[in-house]
BASE-538529 format. One line per 4 residues: number of its first residue (from 1); for each residue x, y negated, z negated of N, C-alpha, C. Coordinates in steps of 0.02 Angstrom, whole numbers, padded with zeros to 5 digits. Each point is the difference from the previous one (the first is absolute). Layout:
BEGIN
NUM) X:Y:Z:X:Y:Z:X:Y:Z ~ ... $
// end
This chain:
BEGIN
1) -04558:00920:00837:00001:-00054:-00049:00058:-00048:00018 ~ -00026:-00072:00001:00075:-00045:00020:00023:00007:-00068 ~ 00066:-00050:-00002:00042:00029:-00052:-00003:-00125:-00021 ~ 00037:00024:-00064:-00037:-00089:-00040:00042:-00049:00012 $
5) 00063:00010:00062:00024:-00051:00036:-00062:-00021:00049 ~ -00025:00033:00039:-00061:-00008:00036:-00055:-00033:-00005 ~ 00002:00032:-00066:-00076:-00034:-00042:00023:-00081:-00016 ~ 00040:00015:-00014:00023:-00079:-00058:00005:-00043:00040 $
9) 00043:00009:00080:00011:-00048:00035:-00094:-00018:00044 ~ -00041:00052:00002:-00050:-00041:00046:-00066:-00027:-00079 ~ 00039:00022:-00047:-00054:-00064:-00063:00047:-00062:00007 ~ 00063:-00010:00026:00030:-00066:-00009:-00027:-00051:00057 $
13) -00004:00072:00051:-00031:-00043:00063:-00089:-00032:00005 ~ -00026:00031:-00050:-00055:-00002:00000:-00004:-00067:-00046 ~ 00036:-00007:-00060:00004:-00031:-00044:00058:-00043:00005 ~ 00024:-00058:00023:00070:-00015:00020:00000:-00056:-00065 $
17) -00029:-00019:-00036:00000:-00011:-00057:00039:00038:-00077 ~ -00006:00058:00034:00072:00043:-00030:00029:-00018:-00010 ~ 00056:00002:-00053:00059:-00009:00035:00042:-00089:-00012 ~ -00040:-00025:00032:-00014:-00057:00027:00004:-00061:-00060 $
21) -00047:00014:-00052:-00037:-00037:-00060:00039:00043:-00060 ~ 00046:00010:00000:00018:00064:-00059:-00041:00034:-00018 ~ -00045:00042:00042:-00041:00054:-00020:00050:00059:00029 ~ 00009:00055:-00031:00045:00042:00028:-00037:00058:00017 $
25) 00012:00089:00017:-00038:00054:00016:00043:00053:-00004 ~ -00039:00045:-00027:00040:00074:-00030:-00056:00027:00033 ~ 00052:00067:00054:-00082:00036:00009:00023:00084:00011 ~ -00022:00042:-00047:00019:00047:-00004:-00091:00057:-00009 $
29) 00046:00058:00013:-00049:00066:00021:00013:00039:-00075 ~ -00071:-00002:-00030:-00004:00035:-00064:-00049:00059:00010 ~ 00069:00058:-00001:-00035:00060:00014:-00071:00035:-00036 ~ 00007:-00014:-00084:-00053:00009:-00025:-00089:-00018:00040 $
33) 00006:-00058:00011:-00043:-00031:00002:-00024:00003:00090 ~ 00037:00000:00038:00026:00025:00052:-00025:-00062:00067 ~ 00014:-00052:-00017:00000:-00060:00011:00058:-00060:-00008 ~ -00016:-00033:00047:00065:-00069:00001:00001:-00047:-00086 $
37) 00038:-00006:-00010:00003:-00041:-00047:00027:-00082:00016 ~ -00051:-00055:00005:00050:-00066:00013:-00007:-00014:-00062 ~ 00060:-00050:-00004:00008:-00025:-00052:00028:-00068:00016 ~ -00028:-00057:-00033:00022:-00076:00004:00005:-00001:-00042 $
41) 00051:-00063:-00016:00031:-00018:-00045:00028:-00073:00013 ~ 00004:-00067:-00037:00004:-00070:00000:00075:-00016:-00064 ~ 00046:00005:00043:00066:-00020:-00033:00009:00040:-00077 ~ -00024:00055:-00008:00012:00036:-00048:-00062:-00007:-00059 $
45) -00046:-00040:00019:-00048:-00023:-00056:-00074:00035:00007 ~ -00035:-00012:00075:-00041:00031:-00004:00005:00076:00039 ~ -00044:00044:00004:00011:00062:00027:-00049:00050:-00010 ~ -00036:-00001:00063:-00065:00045:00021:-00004:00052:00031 $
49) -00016:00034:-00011:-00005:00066:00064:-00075:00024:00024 ~ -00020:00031:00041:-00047:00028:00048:00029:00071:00019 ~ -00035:00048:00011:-00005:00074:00050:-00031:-00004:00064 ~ 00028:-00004:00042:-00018:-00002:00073:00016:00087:00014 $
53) -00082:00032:00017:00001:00048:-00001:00027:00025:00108 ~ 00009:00048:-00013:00047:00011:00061:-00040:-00018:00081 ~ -00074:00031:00006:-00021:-00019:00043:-00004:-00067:00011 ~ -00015:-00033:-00044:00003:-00077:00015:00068:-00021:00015 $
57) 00054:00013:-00033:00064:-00033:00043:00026:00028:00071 ~ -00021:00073:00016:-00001:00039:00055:-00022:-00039:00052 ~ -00081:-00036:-00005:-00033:-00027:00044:00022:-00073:00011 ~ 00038:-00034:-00061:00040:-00069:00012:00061:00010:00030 $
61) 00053:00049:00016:00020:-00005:00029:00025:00032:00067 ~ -00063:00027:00015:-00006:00021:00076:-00047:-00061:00035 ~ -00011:-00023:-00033:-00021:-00067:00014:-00079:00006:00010 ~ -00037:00034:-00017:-00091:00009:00007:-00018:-00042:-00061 $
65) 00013:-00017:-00055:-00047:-00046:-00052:00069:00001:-00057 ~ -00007:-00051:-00038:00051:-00047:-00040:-00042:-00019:-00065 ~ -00080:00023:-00001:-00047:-00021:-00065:00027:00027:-00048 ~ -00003:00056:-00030:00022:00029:-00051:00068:-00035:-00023 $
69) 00028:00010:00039:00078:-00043:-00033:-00005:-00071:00012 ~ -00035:-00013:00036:00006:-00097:00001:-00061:-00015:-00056 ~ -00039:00024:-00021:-00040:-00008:-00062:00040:-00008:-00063 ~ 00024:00075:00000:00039:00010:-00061:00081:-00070:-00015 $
73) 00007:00007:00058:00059:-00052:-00015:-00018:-00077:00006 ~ -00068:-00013:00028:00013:-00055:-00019:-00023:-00023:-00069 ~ -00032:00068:-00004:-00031:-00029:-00076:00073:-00004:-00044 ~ 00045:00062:-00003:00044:-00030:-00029:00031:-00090:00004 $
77) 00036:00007:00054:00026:-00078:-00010:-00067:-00049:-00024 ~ -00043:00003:00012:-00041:-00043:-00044:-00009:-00001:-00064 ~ 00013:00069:-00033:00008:00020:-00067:00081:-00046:-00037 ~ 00020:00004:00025:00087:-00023:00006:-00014:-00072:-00004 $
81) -00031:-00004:00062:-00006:-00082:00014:-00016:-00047:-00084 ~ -00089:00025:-00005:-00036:-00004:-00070:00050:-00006:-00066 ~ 00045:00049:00020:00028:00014:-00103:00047:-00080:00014 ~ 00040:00009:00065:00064:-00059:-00001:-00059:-00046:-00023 $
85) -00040:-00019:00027:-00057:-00063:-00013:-00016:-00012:-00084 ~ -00020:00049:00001:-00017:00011:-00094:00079:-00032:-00046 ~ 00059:00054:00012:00061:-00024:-00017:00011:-00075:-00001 ~ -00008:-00036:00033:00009:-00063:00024:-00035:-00049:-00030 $
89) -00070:00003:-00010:-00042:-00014:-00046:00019:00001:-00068 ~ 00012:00070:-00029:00035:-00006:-00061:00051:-00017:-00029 ~ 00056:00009:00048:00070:-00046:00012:-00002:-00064:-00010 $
// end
């Protein structure tokens, strides 16, 4: 199992929009469940999470396929994207 310096840095690379846009990333291993946990988050306001189950981040970063986690995350930041949009509107 890589460990969630690993992980975190090739979703930034995948996603360089990270980071970048004040979208930020928490990514931790929740033993229960026994899967990655990301977590985004937009300057303290909005904040989503996903389970990226292990084979799928296994296979993103040995580098054979990136779907499972490039699905899941981009749907996040688009989720993120949407609420700032909504906010703004109502603002």
């Amino acid at each position: 199992m890589h460990d969630k310096k690993e992980l975190c840095d090739k979703i930034k690379a995948i996603y360089p929009e990270i980071g970048a846009c004040g979208i930020d990333i928490d990514v931790n291993y929740d033993q229960t469940q026994k899967a990655w946990v990301v977590d985004l988050h937009k300057k303290g306001h909005h904040r989503l999470k996903t389970y990226l189950e292990l084979p799928d981040a296994d296979a993103c970063m040995e580098g054979k396929q990136c779907i499972g986690l490039g699905l899941q995350v981009s749907q996040l930041v688009a989720n993120i994207k949407a609420l700032d949009k909504e906010e703004k509107v109502k603002g």
